[in-house]
Structure formats: C-alpha cells, structure tokens
C-alpha positions in Angstrom: 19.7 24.1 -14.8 15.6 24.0 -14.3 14.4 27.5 -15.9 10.9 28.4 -14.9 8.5 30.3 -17.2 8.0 33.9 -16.3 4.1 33.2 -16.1 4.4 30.1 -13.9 6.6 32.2 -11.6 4.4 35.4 -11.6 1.3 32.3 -10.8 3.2 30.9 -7.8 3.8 34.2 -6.3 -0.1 35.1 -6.7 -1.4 31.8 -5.1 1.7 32.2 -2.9 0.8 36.3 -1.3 -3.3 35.0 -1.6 -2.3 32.4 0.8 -0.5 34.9 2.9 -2.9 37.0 3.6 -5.9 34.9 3.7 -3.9 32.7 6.6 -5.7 33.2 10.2 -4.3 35.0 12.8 -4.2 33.8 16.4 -5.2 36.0 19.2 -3.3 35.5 22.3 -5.4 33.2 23.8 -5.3 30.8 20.6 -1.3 31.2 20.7 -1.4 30.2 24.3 -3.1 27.1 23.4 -0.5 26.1 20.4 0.9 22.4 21.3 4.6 22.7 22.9 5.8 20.1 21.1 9.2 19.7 23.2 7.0 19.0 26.1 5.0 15.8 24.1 5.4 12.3 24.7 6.3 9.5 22.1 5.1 6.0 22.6 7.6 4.8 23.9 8.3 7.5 26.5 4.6 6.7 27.1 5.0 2.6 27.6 7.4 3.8 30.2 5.2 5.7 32.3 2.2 3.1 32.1 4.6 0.3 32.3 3.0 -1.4 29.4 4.9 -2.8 25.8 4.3 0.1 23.0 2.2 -2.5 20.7 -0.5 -1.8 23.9 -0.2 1.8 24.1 -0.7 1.9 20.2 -3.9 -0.7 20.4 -4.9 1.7 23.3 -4.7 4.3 21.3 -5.8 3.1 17.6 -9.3 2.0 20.2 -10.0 5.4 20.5 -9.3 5.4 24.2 -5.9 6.9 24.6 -5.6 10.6 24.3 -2.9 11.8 21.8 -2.1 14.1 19.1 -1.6 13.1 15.2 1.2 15.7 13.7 0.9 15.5 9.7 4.2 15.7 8.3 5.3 15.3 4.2 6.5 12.0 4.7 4.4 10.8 7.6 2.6 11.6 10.8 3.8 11.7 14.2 1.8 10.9 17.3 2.2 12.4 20.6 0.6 12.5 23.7 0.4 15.2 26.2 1.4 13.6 29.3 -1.5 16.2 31.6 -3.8 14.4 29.4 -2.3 11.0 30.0 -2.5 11.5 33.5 -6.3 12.9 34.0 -7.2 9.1 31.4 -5.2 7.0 33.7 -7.3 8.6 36.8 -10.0 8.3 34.7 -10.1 4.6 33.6 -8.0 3.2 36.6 -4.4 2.4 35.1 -1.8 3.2 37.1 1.5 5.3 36.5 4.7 4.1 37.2 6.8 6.2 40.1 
C-alpha cells in the first residue's frame, strides 16, 4: 500500500483549490462556442465525403490547408474536423463533396 506524507497531501490540495479557483469561467456565449465533439469528423469519415484516400486528407491537412481541430489528449492527440468548416474550404478552393 502507497502511503503519502501528510505535507505532500496538504501541497496537492493547495495547488489543487488554487487551480480551482483561478480556472476561467465561460459566459454563455463562450459555452455556446465549446466544440460538440459528437458532431466532429475523423479522417476517415472525411476521405468519405471528399472522396479522396485518408493519406490525402492528412497531406491536406499537415499543408496547412485543411481546416481541423487538434484535441490533446494524455496519450495522444486527436484530430477532427468540423464538417460546416469542411464544407465553406471545399467551396472555397473548388473540391467537390461527394452526394
């Protein structure tokens, strides 16, 4: 059993209620902006719809020309793309959706 030393505890729980309050709050604008991530494309969902291989969406999109969203996570990131944003690039730069 890991035992913890009362002043490493009583440290954690400082930085730990610091962090708390010191966190910003959103108004309700800001939390109407927050990413829904359930309605976020992968690449391959995104391949699909441009009816291209996912190695071409990911050079598309590692040329800084494809709009997408980098979601840091503790083992890796995930990238997304919103597909209102796919479809404004794609009428944009002249690539065409499949039906």
């Amino acid at each position: 059993m890991l035992t913890i030393a009362p002043w490493a505890s009583a440290l954690y729980d400082n930085v730990m209620n610091q962090a708390l309050r010191t966190r910003p709050r959103l108004s309700s604008d800001q939390d109407q902006q927050l990413i829904d991530l359930s309605r976020m494309l992968n690449t391959e969902q995104v391949a699909v719809m441009f009816n291209r291989s996912q190695l071409t969406i990911q050079l598309w999109r590692k040329n800084k020309s494809l709009p997408y969203i980098r979601i840091t996570g503790a083992k890796r990131d995930t990238i997304r793309y919103d597909e209102k944003a796919l479809r404004e690039w794609a009428q944009t730069t002249g690539h065409t959706l499949k039906d």
